[in-house]
C-alpha positions in Angstrom: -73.0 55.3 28.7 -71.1 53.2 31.0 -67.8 52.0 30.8 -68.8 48.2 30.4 -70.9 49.1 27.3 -68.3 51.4 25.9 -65.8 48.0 26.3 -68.2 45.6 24.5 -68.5 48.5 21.6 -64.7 48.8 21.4 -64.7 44.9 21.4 -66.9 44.8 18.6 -65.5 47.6 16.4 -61.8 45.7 17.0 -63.6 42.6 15.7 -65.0 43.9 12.3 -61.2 45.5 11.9 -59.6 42.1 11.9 -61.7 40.8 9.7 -61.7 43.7 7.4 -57.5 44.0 7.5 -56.5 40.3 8.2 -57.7 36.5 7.0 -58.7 36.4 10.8 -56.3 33.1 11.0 -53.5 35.2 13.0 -52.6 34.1 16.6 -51.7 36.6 19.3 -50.7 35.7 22.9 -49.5 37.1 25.6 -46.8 35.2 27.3 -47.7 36.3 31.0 -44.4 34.5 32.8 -44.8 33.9 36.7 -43.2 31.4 39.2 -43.8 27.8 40.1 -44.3 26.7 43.8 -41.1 26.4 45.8 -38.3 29.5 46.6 -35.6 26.9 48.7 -32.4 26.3 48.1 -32.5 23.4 47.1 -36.0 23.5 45.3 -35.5 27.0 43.6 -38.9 28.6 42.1 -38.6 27.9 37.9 -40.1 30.7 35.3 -43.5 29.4 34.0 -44.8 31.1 30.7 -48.8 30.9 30.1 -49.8 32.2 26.9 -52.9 34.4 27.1 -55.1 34.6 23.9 -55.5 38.2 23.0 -59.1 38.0 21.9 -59.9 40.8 19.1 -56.1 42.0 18.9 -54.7 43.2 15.3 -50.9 44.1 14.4 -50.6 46.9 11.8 -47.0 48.1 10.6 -46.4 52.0 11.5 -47.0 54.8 9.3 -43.2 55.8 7.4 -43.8 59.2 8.7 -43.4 58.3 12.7 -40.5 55.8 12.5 -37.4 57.8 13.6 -35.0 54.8 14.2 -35.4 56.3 18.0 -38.4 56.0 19.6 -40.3 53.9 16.4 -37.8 52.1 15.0 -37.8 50.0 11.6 -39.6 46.9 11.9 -41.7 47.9 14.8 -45.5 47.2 15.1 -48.6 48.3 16.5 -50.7 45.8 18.4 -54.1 47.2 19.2 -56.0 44.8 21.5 -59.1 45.0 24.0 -58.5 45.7 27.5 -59.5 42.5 28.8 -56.1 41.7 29.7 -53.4 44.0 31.3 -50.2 44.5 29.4 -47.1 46.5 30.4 -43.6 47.1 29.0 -41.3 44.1 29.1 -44.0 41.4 28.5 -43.8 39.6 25.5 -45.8 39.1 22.7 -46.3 35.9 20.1 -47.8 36.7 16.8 -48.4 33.6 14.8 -45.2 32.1 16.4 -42.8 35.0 16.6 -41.6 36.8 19.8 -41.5 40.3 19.8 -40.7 42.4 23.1 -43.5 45.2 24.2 -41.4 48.6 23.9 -44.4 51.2 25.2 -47.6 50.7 26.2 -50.6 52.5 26.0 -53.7 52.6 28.0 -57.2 53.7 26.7 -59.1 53.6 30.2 -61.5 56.7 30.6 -63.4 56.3 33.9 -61.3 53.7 34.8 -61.8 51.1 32.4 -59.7 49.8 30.1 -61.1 49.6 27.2 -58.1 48.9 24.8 -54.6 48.9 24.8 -52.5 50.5 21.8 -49.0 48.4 22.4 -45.8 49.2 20.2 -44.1 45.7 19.9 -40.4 44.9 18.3 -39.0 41.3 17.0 -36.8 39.7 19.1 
């Protein structure tokens, strides 16, 4: 089966779990940050935020059993999401108007694709 059918099957199945674990009226975005035009002295560059929807993303709270108040800490969440959209550590993530800072990030991509991202995310 190839990867981009495998993607549209994870996209589904992500789909039917927010609507079977949520009220489907949650918002996540990523907040992909980035430069404006300029870099002189006296026109310095200023930080621009763009949220991203993150199409068929749901939060789910940790299992008791894996927060150790090291790694997992209390409070944490876990943002599964499709791979349409590439997230790494340090990027920030709004759920329904809340900040929370991406702590580890990890990548389902056999054969190269992404096909979803499992994200641990703390509040800010």
């Amino acid at each position: 089966m190839p990867g981009l059918d495998i993607s549209n099957k994870v996209k589904a199945g992500l789909l039917k779990a927010g609507i079977k674990t949520g009220d489907g009226s949650s918002a996540i975005y990523l907040n992909q940050k980035g430069y404006s035009a300029g870099g002189t002295p006296l026109s310095p560059p200023t930080e621009v935020v763009t949220p991203v929807l993150l199409v068929d993303a749901i939060v789910k709270d940790y299992d008791r059993k894996l927060i150790d108040n090291d790694l997992i800490q209390a409070g944490d969440k876990r943002l599964i999401c499709n791979g349409d959209v590439d997230i790494v550590a340090n990027d920030e993530i709004d759920v329904n108007g809340i900040i929370h800072a991406v702590i580890d990030v990890q990548v389902c991509k056999p054969s190269n694709v992404a096909l979803a991202y499992q994200v641990q995310i703390r509040r800010q």
